[in-house]
C-alpha positions as CSV (number, residue, x, y, z in Angstrom):
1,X,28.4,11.8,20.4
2,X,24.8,9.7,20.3
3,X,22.1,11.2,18.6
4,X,18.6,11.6,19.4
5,X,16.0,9.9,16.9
6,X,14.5,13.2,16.7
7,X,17.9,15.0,15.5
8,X,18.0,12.0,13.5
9,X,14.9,12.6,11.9
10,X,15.4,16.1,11.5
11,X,18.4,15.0,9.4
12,X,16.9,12.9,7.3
13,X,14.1,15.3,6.6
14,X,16.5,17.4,5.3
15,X,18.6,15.1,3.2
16,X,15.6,13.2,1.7
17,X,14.3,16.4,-0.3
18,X,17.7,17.4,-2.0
19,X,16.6,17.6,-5.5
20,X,20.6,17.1,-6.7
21,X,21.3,13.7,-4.8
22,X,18.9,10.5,-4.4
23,X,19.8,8.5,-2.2
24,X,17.8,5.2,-1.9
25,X,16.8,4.2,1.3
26,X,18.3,0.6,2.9
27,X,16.2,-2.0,1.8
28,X,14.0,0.3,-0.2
29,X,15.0,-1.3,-3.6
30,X,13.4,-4.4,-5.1
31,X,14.8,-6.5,-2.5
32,X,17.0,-9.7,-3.3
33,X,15.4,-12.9,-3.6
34,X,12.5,-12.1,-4.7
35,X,11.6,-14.2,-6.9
36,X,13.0,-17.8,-7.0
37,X,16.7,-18.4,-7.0
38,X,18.5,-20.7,-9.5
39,X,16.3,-21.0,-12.5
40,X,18.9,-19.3,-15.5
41,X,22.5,-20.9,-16.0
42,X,24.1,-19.6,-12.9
43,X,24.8,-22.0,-10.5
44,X,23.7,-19.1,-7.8
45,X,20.7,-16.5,-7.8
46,X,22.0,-13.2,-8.9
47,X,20.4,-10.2,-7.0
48,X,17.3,-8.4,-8.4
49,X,18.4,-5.3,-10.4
50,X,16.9,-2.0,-9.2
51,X,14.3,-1.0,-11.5
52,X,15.1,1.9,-13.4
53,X,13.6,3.9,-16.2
54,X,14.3,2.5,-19.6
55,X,13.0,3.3,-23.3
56,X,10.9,0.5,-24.5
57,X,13.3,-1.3,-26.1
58,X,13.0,-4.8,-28.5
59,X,15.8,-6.7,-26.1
60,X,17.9,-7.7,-28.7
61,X,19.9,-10.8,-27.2
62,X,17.5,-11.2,-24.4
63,X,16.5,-14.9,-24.1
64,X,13.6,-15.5,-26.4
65,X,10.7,-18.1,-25.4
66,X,8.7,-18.1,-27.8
67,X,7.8,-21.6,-30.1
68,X,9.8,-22.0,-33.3
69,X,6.5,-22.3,-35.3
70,X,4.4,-19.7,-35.6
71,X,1.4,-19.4,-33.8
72,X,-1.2,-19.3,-36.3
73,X,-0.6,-22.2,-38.5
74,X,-2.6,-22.3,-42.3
75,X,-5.8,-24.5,-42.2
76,X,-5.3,-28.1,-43.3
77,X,-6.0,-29.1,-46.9
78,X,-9.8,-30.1,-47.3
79,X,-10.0,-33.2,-49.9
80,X,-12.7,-33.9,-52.0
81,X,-15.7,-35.8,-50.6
82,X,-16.2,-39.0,-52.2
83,X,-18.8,-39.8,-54.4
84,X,-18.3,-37.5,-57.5
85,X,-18.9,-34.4,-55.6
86,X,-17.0,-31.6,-57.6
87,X,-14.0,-29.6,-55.6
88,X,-15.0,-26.3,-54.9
89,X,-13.1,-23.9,-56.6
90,X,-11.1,-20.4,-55.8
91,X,-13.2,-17.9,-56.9
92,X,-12.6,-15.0,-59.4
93,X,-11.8,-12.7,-56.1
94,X,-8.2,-10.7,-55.4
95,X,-6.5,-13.3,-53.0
96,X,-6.8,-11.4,-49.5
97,X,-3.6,-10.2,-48.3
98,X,-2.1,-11.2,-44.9
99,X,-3.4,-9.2,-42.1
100,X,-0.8,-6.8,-40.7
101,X,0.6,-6.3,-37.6
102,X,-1.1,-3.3,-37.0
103,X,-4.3,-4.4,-38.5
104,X,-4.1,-7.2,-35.9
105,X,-3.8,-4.7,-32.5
106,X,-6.4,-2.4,-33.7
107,X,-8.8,-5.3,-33.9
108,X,-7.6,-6.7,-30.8
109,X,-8.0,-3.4,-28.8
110,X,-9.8,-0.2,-30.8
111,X,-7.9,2.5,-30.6
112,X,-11.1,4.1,-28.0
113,X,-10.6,1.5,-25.7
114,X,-6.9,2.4,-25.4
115,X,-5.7,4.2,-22.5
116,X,-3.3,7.1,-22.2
117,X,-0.2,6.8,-20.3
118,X,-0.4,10.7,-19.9
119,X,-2.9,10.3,-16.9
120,X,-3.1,6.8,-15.0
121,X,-5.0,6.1,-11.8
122,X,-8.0,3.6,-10.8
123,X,-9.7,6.8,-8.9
124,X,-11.7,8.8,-11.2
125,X,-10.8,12.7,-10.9
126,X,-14.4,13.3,-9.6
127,X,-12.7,11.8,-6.4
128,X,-10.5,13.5,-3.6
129,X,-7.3,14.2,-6.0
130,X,-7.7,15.9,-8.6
131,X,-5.0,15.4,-12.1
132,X,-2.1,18.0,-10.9
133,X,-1.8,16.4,-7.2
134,X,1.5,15.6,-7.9
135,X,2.1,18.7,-10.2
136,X,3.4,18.5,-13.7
137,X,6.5,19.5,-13.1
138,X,10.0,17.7,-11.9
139,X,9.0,13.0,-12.2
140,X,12.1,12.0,-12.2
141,X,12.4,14.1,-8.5
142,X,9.2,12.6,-7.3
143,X,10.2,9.5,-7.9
144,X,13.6,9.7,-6.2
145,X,11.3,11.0,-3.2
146,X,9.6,7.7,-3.6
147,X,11.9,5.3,-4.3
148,X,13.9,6.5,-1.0
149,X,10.6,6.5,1.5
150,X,11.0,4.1,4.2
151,X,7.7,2.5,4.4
152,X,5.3,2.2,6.6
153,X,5.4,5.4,8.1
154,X,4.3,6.1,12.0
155,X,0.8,8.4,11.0
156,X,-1.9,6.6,10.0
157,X,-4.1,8.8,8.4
158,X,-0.8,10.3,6.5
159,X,-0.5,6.7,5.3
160,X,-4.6,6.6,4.4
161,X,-4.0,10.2,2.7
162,X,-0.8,8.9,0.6
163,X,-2.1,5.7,-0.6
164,X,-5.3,8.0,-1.8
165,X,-2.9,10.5,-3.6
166,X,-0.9,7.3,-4.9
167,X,-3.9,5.4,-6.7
168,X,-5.8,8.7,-7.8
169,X,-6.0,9.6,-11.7
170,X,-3.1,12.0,-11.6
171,X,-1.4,13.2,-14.9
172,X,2.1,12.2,-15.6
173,X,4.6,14.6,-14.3
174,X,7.2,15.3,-16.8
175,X,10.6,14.2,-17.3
176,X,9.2,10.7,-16.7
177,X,7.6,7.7,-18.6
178,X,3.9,7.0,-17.5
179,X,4.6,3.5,-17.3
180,X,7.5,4.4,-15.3
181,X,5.7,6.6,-12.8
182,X,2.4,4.2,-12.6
183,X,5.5,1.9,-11.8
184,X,7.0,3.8,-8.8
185,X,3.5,5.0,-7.3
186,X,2.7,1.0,-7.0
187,X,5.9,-0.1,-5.7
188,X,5.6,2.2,-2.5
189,X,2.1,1.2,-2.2
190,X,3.6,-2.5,-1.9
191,X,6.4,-1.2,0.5
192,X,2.7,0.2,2.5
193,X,1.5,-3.0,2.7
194,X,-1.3,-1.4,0.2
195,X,-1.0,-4.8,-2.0
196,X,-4.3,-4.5,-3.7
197,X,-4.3,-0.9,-4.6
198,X,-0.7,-1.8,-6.4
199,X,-2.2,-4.3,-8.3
200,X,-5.0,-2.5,-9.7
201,X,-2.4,0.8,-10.5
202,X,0.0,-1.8,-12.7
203,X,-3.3,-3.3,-14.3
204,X,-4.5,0.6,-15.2
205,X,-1.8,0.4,-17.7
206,X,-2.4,-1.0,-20.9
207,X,0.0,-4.1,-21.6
208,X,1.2,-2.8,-24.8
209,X,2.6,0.2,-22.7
210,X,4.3,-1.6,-20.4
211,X,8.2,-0.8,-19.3
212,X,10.8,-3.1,-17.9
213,X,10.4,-1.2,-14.9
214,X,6.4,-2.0,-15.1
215,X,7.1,-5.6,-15.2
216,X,8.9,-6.0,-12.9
217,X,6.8,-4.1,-10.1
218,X,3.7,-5.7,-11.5
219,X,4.9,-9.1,-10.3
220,X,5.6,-8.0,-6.9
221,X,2.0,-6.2,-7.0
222,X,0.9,-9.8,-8.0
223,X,2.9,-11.7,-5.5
224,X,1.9,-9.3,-2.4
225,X,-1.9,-10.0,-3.4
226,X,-1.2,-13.7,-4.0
227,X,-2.6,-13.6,-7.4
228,X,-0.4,-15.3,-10.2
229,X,-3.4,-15.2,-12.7
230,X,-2.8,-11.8,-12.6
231,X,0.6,-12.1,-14.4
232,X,-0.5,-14.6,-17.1
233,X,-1.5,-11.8,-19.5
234,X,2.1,-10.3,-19.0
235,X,4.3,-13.8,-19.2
236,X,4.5,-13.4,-22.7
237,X,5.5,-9.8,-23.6
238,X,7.7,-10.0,-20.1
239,X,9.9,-12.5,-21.3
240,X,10.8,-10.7,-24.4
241,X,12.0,-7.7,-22.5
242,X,13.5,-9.2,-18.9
243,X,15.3,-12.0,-18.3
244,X,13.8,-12.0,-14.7
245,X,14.0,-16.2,-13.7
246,X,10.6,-16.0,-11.9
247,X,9.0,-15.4,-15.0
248,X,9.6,-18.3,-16.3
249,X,7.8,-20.3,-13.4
250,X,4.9,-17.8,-13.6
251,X,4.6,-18.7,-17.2
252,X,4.1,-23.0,-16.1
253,X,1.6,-21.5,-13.5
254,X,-0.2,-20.1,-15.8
255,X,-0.1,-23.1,-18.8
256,X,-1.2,-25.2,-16.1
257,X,-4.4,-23.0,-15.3
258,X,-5.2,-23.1,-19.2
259,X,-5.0,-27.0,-19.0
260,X,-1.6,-27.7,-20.5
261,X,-0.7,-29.4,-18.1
262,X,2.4,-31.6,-20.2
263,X,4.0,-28.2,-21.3
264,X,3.8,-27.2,-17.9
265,X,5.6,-29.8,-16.0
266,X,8.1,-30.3,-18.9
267,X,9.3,-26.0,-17.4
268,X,8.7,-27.2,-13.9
269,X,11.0,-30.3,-14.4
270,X,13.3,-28.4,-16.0
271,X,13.3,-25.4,-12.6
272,X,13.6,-28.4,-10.8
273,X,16.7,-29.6,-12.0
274,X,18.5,-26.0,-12.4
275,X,17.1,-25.3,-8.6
276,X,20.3,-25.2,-6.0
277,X,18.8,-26.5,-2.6
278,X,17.3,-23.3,-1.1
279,X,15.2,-23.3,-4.2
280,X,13.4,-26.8,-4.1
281,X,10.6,-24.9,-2.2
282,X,10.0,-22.5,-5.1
283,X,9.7,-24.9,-7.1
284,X,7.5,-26.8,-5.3
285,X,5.2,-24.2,-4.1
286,X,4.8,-23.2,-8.1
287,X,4.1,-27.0,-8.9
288,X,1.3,-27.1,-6.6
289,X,-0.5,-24.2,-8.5
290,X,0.2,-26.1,-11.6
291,X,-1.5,-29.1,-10.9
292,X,-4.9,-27.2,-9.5
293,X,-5.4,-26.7,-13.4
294,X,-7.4,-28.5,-15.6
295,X,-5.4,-31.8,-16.2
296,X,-3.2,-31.0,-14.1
297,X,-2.0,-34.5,-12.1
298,X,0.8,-33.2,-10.2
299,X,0.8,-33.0,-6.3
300,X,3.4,-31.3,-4.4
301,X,4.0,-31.4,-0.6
302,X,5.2,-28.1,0.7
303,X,7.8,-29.0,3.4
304,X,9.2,-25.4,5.0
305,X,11.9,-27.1,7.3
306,X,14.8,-25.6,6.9
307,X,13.3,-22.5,5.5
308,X,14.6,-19.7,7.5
309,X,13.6,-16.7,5.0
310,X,10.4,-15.8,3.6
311,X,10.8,-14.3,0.1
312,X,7.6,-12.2,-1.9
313,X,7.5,-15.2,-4.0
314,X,7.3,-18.3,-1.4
315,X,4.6,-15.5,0.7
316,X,3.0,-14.6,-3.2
317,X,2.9,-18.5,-4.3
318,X,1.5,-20.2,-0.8
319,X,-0.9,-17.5,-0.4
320,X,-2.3,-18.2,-3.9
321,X,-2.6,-22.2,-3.1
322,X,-3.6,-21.3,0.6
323,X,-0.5,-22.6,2.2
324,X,0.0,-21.5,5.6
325,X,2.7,-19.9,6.0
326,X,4.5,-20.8,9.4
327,X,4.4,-17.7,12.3
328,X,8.2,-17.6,12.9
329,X,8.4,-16.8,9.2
330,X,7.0,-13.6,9.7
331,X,8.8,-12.3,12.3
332,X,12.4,-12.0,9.5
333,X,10.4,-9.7,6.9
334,X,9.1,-6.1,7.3
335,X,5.7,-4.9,8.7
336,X,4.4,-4.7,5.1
337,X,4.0,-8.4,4.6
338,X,1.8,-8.6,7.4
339,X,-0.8,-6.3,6.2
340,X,-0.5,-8.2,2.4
341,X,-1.5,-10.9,5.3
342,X,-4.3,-9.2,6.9
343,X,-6.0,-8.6,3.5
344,X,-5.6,-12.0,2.1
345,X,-9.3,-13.5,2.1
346,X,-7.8,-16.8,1.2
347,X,-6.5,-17.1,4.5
348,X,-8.6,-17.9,7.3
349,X,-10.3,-15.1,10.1
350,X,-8.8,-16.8,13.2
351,X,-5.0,-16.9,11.1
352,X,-5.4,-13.2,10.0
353,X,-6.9,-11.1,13.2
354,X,-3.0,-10.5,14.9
355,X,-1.8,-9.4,11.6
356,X,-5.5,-7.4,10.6
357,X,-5.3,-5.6,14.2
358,X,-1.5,-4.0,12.6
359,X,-2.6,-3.4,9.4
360,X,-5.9,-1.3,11.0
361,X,-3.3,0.8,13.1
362,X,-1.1,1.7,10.0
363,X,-4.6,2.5,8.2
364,X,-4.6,-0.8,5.1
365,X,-7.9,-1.6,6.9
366,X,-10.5,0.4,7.9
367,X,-12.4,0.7,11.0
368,X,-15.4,-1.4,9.1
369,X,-13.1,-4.0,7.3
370,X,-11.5,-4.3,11.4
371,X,-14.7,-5.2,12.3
372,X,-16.2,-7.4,9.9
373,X,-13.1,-9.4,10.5
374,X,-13.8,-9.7,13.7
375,X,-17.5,-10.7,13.2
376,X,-16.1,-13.5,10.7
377,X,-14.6,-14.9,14.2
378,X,-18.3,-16.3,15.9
379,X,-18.6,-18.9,12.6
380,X,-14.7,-19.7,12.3
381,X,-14.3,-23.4,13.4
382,X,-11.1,-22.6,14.1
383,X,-10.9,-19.6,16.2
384,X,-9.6,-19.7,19.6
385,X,-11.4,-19.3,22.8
386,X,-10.0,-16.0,23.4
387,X,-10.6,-15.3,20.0
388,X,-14.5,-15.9,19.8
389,X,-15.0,-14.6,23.3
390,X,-13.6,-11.1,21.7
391,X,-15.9,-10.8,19.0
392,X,-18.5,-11.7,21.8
393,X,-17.2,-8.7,24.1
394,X,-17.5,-6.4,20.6
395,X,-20.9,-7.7,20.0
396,X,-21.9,-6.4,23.1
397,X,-20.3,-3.1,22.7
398,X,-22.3,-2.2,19.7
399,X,-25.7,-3.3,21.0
400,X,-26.0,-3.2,25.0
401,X,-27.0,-0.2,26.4
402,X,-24.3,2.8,27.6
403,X,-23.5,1.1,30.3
404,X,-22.7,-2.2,29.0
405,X,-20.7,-0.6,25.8
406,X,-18.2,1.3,28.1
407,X,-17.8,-1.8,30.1
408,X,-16.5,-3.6,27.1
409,X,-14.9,-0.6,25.3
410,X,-12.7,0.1,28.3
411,X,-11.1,-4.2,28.4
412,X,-10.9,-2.9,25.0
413,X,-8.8,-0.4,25.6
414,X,-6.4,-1.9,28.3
415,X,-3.5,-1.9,26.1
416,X,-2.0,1.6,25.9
417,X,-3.5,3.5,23.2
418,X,0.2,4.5,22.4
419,X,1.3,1.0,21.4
420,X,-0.3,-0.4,18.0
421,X,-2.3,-3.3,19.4
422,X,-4.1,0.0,21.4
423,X,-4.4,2.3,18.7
424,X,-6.1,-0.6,16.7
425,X,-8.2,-1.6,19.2
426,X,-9.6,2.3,19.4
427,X,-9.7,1.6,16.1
428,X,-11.6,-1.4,16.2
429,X,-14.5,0.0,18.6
430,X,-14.6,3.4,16.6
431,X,-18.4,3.1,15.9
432,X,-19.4,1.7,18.9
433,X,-17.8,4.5,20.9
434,X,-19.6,6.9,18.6
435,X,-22.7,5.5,20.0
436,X,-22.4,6.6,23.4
437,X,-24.4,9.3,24.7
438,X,-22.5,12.4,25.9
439,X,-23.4,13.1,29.1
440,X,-21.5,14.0,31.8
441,X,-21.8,10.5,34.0
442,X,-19.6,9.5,31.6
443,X,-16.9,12.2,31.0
444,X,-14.3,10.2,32.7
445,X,-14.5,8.1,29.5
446,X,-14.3,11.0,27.5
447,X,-10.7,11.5,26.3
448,X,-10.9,7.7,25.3
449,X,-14.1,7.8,23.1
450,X,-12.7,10.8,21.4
451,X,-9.5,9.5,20.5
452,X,-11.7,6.0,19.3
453,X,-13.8,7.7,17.0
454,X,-11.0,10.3,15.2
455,X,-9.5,7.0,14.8
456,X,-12.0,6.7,11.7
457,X,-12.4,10.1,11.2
458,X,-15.8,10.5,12.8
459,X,-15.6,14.2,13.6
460,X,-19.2,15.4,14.2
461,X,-19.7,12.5,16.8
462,X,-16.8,13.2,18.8
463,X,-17.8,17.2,18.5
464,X,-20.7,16.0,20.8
465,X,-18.3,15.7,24.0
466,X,-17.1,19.7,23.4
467,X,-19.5,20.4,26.4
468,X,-18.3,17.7,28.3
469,X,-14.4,17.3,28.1
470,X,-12.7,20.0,30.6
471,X,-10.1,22.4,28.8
472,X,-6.7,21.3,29.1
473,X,-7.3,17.6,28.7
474,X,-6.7,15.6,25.8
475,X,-10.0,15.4,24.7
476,X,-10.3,19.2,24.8
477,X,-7.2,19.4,22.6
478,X,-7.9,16.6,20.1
479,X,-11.5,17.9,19.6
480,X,-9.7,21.6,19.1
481,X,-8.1,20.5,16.2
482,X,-10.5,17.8,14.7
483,X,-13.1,21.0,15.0
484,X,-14.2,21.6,11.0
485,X,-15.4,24.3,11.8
486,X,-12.0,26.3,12.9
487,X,-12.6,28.0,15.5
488,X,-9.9,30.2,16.8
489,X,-8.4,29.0,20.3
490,X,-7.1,31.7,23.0
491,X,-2.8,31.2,23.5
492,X,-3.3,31.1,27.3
493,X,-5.3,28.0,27.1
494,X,-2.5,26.1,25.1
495,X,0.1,27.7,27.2
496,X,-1.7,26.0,30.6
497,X,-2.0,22.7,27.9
498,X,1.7,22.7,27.9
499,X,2.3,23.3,31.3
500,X,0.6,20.0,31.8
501,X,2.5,17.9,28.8
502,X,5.4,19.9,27.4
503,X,5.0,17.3,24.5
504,X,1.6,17.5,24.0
505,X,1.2,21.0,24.6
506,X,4.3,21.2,21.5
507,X,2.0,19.3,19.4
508,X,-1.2,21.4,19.8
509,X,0.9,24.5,19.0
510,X,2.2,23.4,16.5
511,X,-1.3,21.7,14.4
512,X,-3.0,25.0,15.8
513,X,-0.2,27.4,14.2
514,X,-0.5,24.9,11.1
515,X,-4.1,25.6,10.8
516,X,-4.1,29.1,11.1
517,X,-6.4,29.3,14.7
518,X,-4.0,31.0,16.4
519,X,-3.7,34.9,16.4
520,X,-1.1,35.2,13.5
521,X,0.6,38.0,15.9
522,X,1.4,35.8,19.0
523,X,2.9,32.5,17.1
524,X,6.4,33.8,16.9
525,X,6.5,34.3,20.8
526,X,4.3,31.1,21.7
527,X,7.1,29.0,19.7
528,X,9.8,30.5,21.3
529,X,8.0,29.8,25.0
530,X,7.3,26.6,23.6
531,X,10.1,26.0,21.5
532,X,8.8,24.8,18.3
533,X,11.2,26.1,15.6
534,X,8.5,26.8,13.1
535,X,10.6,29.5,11.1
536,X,13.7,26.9,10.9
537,X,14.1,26.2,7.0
538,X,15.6,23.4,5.2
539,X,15.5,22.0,1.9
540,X,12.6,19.7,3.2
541,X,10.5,23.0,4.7
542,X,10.9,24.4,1.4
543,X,9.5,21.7,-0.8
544,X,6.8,20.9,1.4
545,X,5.5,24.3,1.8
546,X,6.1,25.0,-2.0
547,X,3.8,22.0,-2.6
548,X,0.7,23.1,-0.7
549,X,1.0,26.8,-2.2
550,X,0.6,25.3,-5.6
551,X,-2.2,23.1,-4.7
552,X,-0.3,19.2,-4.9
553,X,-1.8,17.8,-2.2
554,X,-0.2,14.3,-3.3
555,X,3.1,16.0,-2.9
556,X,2.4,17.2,0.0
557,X,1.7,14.2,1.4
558,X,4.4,12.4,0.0
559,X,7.0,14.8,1.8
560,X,4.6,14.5,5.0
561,X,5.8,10.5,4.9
562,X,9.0,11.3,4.1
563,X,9.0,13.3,7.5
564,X,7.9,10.5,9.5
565,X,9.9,8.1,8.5
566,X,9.8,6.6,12.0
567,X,8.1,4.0,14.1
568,X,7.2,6.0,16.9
569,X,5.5,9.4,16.9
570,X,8.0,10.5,19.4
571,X,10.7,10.7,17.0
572,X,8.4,13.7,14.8
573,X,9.0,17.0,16.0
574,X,6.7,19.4,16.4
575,X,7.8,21.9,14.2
576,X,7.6,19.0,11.4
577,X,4.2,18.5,12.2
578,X,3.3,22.5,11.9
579,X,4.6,22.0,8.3
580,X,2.5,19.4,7.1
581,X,-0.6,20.1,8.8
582,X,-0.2,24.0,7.2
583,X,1.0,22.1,3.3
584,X,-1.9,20.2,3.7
585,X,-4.2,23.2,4.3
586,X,-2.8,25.4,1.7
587,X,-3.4,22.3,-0.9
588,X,-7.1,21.8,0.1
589,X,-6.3,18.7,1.8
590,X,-7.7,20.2,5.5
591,X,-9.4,16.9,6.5
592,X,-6.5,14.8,6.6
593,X,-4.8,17.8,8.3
594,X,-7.1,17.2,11.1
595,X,-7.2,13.9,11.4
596,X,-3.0,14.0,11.5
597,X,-3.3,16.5,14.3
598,X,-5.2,14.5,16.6
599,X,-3.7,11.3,16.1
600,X,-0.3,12.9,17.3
601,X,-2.0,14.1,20.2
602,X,-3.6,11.1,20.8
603,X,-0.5,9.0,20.5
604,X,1.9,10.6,21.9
């Protein structure tokens, strides 16, 4: 018997929050081939080990690179000068004693400079999240829960609220490492497309804290961003404790940036000749950063022929040199890449805006950084026709007058707002539609504007059309739950909402119930009218609501992706949305609970 993606997903809801079983989602671990095949003794690449949790350990037996001399060597001899001068002589001091090991980190980093692995995030707790998002209780649970997400997830503004949770200062939960959890929180944000909030978690830790499990997840961070200078303070300490091939290139990239250059081709050589054929482009690609540093003499032609998989280190290496990537490439990996793409400033406008217009939808760029991009398009040499002629059409919709705005807003809007091209372009005009007088001349643009500016969360603007929209269209209902101020809403005007959309009219139930505007006595019968099961309970119901009692918004929103673990908002019941948009609230988090509201209407 065929499923429906909804039962699906009302499945997998369930199943993802067992506490006893983790089950990690297909594709979800450090994928295969991630970093360049056939650089150790076997004659194939071996797959990527999952990381996992592991004490700190000395590796004994792992391969070690470092030189057989030691690093500092004793000063040479000074001779006597000619010419009858004496030779100075010891004096009557103690001879000093060798400087410990010990001695040697404090100097290096004081003990105030350290940081504890007890709380790690690059947003300050002064911010939106505060320490106990995630609580303090159950890590090794929350990171099952994130090692199992299938990311991206359909909401955008659950995605916005998660990778905020994710990068916050949060304390360490117990039953887990720090290093370990900093580890997992970046390693979703990759699987997000979030690349540069990944790198700058990983870099939060202090090296001399790191974990196998940190290392390893730091390179990707550093791939997805396209930065290997990033993983030159790591080389080092990385190959003492992984034997991960990749890091062996990494550490020629980063001789040849310090100028050493002969030590650096003598690695490169040697990848070379240990490379099985797929691997020649790896190679190659790291040989061309080598010889951008000083000294460095090398040139390598990038040929990607016969390349019919793009890898995080052939996307992570020709992003860091500059190297187009070819288009068909992209069309074999997952959405995430993209948006690594789409923030890659290396990378041409005109090469960027397809993938930029995605990664605004799923929320990696803002409604701004969506239109700066676009600006960057009337200078860009390269730019298309059609490209250039629709930063000219945006131009006008932020500075003609009413009239000339809608005209561009709605050839803006001609692709359906339910598809991601439309949601980004609502996305995309967001400020201009905010500028937009409301008045009634132009109400039958109203239900669009609305949905534009929620898009960036501009709440008060849309407010403005409350006069204007009718009740019972979508503008009505998406400014009834975007309203901050909560005001309560009468059943029989959802009820006639329903009539109209049975879907829609679900929806607004269920963000309504969620957010308490409902009378409390009349939800139980306007869910069975509707049928919304909002009492149903699961192990999934449980842990989300148990979350927003105690206040862990991050946990909240964590279990809010893992129910919508889907690619269209049609496959997210409504009863799954009453759920998160109440955690939310009961954690404090009402804003995003808004936001989420209205974008289901709106896309749906």
């Amino acid at each position: 018997m065929k499923t429906s993606p909804t039962d699906r997903l009302r499945v997998g809801i369930a199943a993802a929050a067992l506490i006893a079983v983790a089950v990690p989602a297909i594709g979800q671990d450090v994928p295969e081939s991630l970093l360049p095949p056939g650089f150790g003794d076997a004659p194939a690449p071996a797959p990527t080990p999952t990381p996992r949790a592991s004490p700190r350990p000395t590796a004994p037996g792992a391969p070690n690179f470092a030189p057989a001399a030691p690093i500092v060597q004793p000063l040479p001899g000074v001779p006597g000068v000619p010419g009858g001068t004496p030779t100075p002589q010891p004096s009557a001091s103690a001879t000093p004693s060798p400087i410990s090991p010990e001695a040697l980190r404090q100097y290096e980093l004081p003990d105030y400079a350290r940081r504890s692995t007890a709380s790690i995030g690059i947003a300050g707790r002064g911010g939106a999240f505060d320490g106990k998002a995630f609580g303090t209780g159950d890590g090794p649970w929350l990171q099952r829960i994130m090692r199992s997400l299938d990311a991206p997830v359909v909401s955008r503004w659950v995605s916005i609220g998660l990778r905020r949770a994710l990068v916050s200062d949060t304390a360490t939960p117990a039953g887990v490492d720090g290093a370990d959890f900093a580890a997992e929180r970046a390693w979703l944000l990759v699987r997000m497309g979030e690349a540069a909030p990944a790198r700058a978690l990983v870099q939060s830790v202090d090296i001399d804290n790191y974990t196998p499990k940190l290392f390893q997840i730091a390179m990707q961070a550093m791939l997805a961003t396209g930065d290997p200078g990033g993983l030159c303070p790591l080389t080092a300490p990385a190959m003492q404790v992984s034997n991960e091939r990749g890091w062996r290139l990494a550490n020629a990239i980063c001789l040849g940036l310090k100028g050493e250059a002969r030590e650096a081709g003598r690695i490169v050589d040697q990848a070379r000749r240990q490379a099985p054929g797929g691997g020649a482009i790896d190679v190659a690609l790291a040989e061309k950063l080598v010889g951008k540093g000083a000294q460095g003499r090398r040139a390598a032609t990038i040929e990607w022929d016969g390349i019919d998989r793009l890898t995080a280190w052939r996307y992570g290496m020709a992003a860091a040199s500059a190297t187009p990537v070819p288009a068909g490439l992209f069309g074999g990996v997952g959405p995430q890449v993209r948006y690594w793409h789409a923030t890659a400033p290396q990378f041409a406008p005109n090469v960027r805006l397809a993938d930029a217009d995605l990664a605004a939808a799923q929320g990696v760029l803002s409604s701004e950084a969506l239109v700066d991009l676009y600006a960057q398009l009337s200078s860009d040499e390269d730019a298309t026709s059609t490209q250039t002629a629709l930063a000219t059409d945006l131009r006008t919709a932020f500075t003609g007058n009413d009239a000339g705005r809608l005209a561009m807003l709605r050839q803006f809007w001609e692709p359906a707002i339910t598809t991601e091209l439309g949601y980004a372009r609502r996305v995309l005009t967001a400020r201009a539609a905010a500028m937009i007088a409301p008045v009634a001349d132009h109400a039958g643009d109203a239900d669009q504007l609305i949905a534009s500016m929620l898009t960036a969360g501009l709440d008060l603007p849309a407010l403005r059309w409350r006069g204007i929209v009718p009740v019972g269209s979508d503008g009505w209902a998406m400014l009834t739950v975007a309203d901050p101020m909560g005001r309560s809403v009468a059943p029989g005007t959802v009820s006639d909402y329903a009539g109209q959309n049975a879907r829609k009219g679900q929806l607004l139930f269920a963000a309504l119930a969620g957010l308490g505007r409902l009378p409390r006595d009349q939800v139980a019968a306007m869910a069975r009218d509707l049928n919304v099961a909002v009492g149903a309970r699961n192990a999934w119901t449980d842990a989300i609501d148990r979350a927003g009692v105690n206040g862990e918004g991050g946990t909240v929103l964590l279990l809010a992706a893992t129910g919508m673990q889907t690619r269209d908002w049609r496959g997210v019941p409504a009863e799954a949305l009453f759920h998160i948009v109440a955690a939310l609230r009961a954690a404090g988090r009402e804003g995003e609970a808004r936001m989420i509201a209205a974008e289901a209407i709106a896309r749906s």
